[in-house]
N, C-alpha and C positions, 0 to 999 in steps of 0.2 A: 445340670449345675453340680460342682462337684463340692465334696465337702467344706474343701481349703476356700472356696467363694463362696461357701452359705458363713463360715465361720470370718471370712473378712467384711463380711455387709454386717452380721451384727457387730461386729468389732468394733464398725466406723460406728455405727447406731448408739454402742455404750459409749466410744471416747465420746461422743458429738456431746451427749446427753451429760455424763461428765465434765464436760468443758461450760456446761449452761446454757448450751442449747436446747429451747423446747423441742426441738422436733428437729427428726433428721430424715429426709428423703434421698430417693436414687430415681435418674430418669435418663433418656439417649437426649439426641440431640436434634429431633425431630420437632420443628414448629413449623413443616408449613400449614397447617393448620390454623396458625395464627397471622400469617402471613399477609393475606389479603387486607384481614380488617385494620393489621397495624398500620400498613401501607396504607391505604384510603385515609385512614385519621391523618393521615402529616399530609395528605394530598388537600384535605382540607383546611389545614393549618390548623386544627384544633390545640398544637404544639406550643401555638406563639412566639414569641422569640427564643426559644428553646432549640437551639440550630445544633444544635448536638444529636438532640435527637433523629434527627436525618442527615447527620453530617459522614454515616460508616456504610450508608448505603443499605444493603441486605446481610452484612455482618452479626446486626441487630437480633434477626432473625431465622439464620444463620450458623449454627456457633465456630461449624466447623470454619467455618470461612477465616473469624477472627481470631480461633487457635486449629490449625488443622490436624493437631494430634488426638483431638475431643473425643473420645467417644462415650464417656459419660458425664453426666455431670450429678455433682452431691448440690443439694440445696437447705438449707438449713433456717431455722427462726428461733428469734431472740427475744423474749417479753421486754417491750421497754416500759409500761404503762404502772403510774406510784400510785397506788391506790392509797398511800398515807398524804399524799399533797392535797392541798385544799380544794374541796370541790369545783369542777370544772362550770359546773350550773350555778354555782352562787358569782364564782367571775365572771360569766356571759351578761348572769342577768341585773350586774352592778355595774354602769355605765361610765363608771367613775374610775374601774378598774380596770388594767391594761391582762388583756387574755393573749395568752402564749401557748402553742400547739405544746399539746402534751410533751412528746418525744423531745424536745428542746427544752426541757426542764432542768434535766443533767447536763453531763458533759457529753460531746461528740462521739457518737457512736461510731463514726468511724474506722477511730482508732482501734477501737474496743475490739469490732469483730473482727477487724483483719487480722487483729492478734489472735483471736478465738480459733478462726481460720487457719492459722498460720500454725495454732499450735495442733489443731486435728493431724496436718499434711505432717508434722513430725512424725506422729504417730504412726499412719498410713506408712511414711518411708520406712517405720523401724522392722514393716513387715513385707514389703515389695518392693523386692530390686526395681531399680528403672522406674521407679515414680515422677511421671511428669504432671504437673498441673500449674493451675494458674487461679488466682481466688478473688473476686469481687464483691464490694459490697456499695450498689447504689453508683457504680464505679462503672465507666468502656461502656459500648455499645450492648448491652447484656439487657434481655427482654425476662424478668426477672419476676414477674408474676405469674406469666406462663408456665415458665420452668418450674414453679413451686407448685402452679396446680397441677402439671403433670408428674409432679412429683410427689403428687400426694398431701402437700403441706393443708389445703385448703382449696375453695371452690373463688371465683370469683363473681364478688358480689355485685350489684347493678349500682353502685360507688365507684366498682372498677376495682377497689381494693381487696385481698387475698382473707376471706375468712373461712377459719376452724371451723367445726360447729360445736367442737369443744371447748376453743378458745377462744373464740371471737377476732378478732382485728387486729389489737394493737400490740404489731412485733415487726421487728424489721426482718428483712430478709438477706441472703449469703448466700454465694454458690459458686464453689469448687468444679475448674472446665479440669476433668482426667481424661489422662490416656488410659484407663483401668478398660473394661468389659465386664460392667456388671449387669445382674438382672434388674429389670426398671421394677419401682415400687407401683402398686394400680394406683391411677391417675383420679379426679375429682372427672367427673363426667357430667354431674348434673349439680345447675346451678340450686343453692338451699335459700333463694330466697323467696318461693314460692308467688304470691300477692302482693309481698308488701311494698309499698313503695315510700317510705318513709322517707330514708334519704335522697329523692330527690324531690319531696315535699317538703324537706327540711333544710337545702341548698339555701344560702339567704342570697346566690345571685343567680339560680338556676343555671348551673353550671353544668348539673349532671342532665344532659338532653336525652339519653334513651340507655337502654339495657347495657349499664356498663360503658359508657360511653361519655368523658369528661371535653368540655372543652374547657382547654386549660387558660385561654384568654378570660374565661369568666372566674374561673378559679381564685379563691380567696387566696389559698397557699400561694398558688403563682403568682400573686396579684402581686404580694408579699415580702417574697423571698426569691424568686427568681426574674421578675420583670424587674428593669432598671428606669422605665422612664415614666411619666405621665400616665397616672391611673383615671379611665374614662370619668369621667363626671359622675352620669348618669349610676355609678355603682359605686361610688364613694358610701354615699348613706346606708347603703345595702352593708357594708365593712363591721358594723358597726365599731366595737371597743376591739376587734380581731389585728393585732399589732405584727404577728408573726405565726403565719399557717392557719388552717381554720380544722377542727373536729367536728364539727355538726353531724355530718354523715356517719360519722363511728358515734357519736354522744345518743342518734337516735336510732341505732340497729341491735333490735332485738336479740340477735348473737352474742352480744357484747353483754350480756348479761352472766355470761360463761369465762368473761375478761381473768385470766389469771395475774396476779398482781408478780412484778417484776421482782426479781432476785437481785438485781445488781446496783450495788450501791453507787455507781456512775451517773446513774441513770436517774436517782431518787431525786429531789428536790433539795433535800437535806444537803445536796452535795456543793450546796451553794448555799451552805447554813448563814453565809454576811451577807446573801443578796439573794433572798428566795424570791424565784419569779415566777412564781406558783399564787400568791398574794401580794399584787404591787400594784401602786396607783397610775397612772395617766402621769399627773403631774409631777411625781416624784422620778421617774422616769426622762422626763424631758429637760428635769434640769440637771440631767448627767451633758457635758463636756464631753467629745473625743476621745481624749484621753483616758474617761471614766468606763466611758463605753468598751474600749480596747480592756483596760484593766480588769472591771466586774465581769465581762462576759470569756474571759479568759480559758480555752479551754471549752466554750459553748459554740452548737453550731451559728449561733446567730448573728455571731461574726462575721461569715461568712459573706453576708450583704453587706457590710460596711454603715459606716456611720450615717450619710447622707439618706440611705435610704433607709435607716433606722426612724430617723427624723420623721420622711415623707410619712412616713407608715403613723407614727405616732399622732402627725399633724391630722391625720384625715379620723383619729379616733376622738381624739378633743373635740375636735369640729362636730361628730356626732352626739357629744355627749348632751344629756339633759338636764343633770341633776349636778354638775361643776358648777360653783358660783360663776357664774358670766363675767362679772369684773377679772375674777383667779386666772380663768382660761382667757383670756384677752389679754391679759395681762403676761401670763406668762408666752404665749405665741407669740407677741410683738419684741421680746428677748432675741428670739433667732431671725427675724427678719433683717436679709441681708447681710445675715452672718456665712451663709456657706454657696449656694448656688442656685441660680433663678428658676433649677424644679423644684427644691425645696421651698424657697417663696410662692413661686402658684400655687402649693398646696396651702400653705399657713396662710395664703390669702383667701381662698375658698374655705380654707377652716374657721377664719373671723367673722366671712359675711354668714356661714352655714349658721352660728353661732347666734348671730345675731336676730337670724331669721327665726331658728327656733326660737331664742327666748320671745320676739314678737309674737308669736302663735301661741306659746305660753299663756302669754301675758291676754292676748282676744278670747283663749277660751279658759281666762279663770273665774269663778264663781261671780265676782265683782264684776267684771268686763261683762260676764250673758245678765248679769239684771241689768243695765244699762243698754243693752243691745241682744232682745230675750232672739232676732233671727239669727244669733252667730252659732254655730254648732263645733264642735272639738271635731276635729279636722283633722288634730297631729299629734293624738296621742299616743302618749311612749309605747312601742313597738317591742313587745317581749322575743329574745333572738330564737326561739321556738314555735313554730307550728304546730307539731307534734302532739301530740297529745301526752305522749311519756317518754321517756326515756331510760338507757339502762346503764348502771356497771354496776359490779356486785357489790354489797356491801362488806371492808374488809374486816 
């Protein structure tokens, strides 16, 4: 290794870290390593209607294939996580309140790091002729967990997701396909989660089936945000107050207790100081319009699904809820019926009878109801969204 490439790796290392990136790694373009198991998972369809994901073939897997100039690639992470937003555990366990995956708090990261991205590669040309690259984030056929664990960024957890053991979990990840030749950073080799298996005791639809291994049809997140049609029955209730993506599996891993609190003001809560979606109700929510929806979410990824399925998603947390006045939630679901299209009516239809069903069960196992009928036993009560016994993020 010669000097002028020890002194362009830390280079890339300080711009990365300058630019606000946590961490900045180097790796080749070697995964068949991961090759078989990613393959088997889409052979199983664990993907769901995720047709992307096997739409580039072994590209995925691959890099050189989908740029064949590759021969390294940089991989980089970004803390998105506002440890000033309102606690994630008080919205879970208020029924009444609509919960939004953390990372969706701010504005679209998208943007953010391809600029991040974009301004590293400036840097990078201002020192080597012929810089070719190409930059993703969350973006193309690009197996992007892989690449960071071989990159050092992190190991991967039996969540599936890439964690530090400094930093725990919640950061997106980036990565720069070069035509550079540089030396690979050492790789994560051994998984740090030893015994624990919290997160898939803590899954509320058991989704995570073995070591690292999601199926994404059970998937809250996917349920959510990427499935467009008829969410199974039988895993509606399982949903509970979860509106858009789920955290369970980061809210109870022990790593996460090393959570570094996010730098960028995109990303905070705050950044949606006339519409913080960090504390908002169910029903306050539902009586947003179309147009409101386009409007307040301006700039958020949660656009991205669109309005209808904004709806679906909302009707199936109402439906769950316990502690909404019955009349308020019936009352306001019977608003949208028939207002937009007949999946969103199956759901706000299974949300009135779900509704109605709990309040009867309420109602057979309240105090008054067992002196009148001392054989009725509480059968349906409220369901805390935690297993767990504990959970982590640091205190800021």
């Amino acid at each position: 290794m010669t000097e002028t490439t020890i002194e362009l790796i830390q280079n890339i290392k300080h711009w990365g870290k300058s630019l606000g990136f946590a961490d900045v790694g180097i790796t080749n373009t070697d995964l068949s390593s991961y090759e078989a198991e990613y393959l088997d998972w889409i052979k199983r369809n664990y993907h769901g209607e995720m047709e992307y994901m096997k739409r580039h073939g072994t590209k995925r897997t691959r890099p050189h294939e989908l740029e064949p100039n590759t021969q390294s690639i940089i991989s980089v992470r970004l803390n998105y996580l506002d440890l000033n937003a309102e606690s994630p555990f008080e919205q879970l366990h208020n029924d009444q309140q609509a919960y939004i995956s953390r990372y969706a708090l701010g504005k679209d990261y998208h943007k953010l790091l391809r600029k991040r991205l974009q301004a590293l590669t400036n840097q990078i040309s201002k020192e080597v002729s012929d810089f070719q690259y190409r930059a993703f984030t969350d973006s193309a056929p690009v197996l992007e967990r892989p690449i960071a664990e071989k990159a050092g960024l992190g190991f991967t957890g039996k969540n599936s997701l890439i964690i530090h053991p400094k930093a725990g979990s919640w950061f997106f990840l980036g990565e720069l396909y070069t035509n550079l030749s540089l030396p690979t950073d050492p790789p994560f080799t051994k998984q740090g989660c030893g015994p624990c298996t919290a997160c898939i005791q803590e899954c509320p639809t058991n989704a995570i089936i073995g070591n690292g291994v999601v199926d994404a049809r059970r998937c809250i997140s996917y349920l959510t945000i990427e499935f467009k049609g008829s969410i199974p029955q039988e895993l509606r209730p399982l949903m509970g107050n979860r509106i858009y993506g789920c955290d369970d599996c980061q809210l109870v891993c022990p790593w996460n207790k090393f959570t570094q609190n996010t730098q960028e003001q995109a990303f905070k809560a705050q950044a949606y100081a006339k519409n913080r979606l960090d504390n908002v109700s169910l029903l306050s929510l539902w009586q947003w319009d179309e147009n409101q929806f386009l409007k307040k979410l301006e700039g958020s990824p949660i656009r991205r699904i669109g309005y209808h399925q904004w709806i679906r998603n909302l009707a199936i947390a109402i439906g769950n809820s316990q502690t909404i006045p019955l009349h308020s939630a019936l009352e306001a679901l019977k608003t949208k019926l028939h207002c937009l299209n007949n999946l969103v009516d199956e759901h706000i239809f299974w949300a009135i009878q779900q509704l109605k069903k709990n309040h009867l069960s309420q109602e057979l196992s309240s105090p008054d109801s067992q002196k009148n009928n001392k054989t009725t036993t509480n059968q349906h009560s409220i369901q805390t969204p935690f297993i767990a016994s504990k959970y982590y993020l640091p205190k800021n």
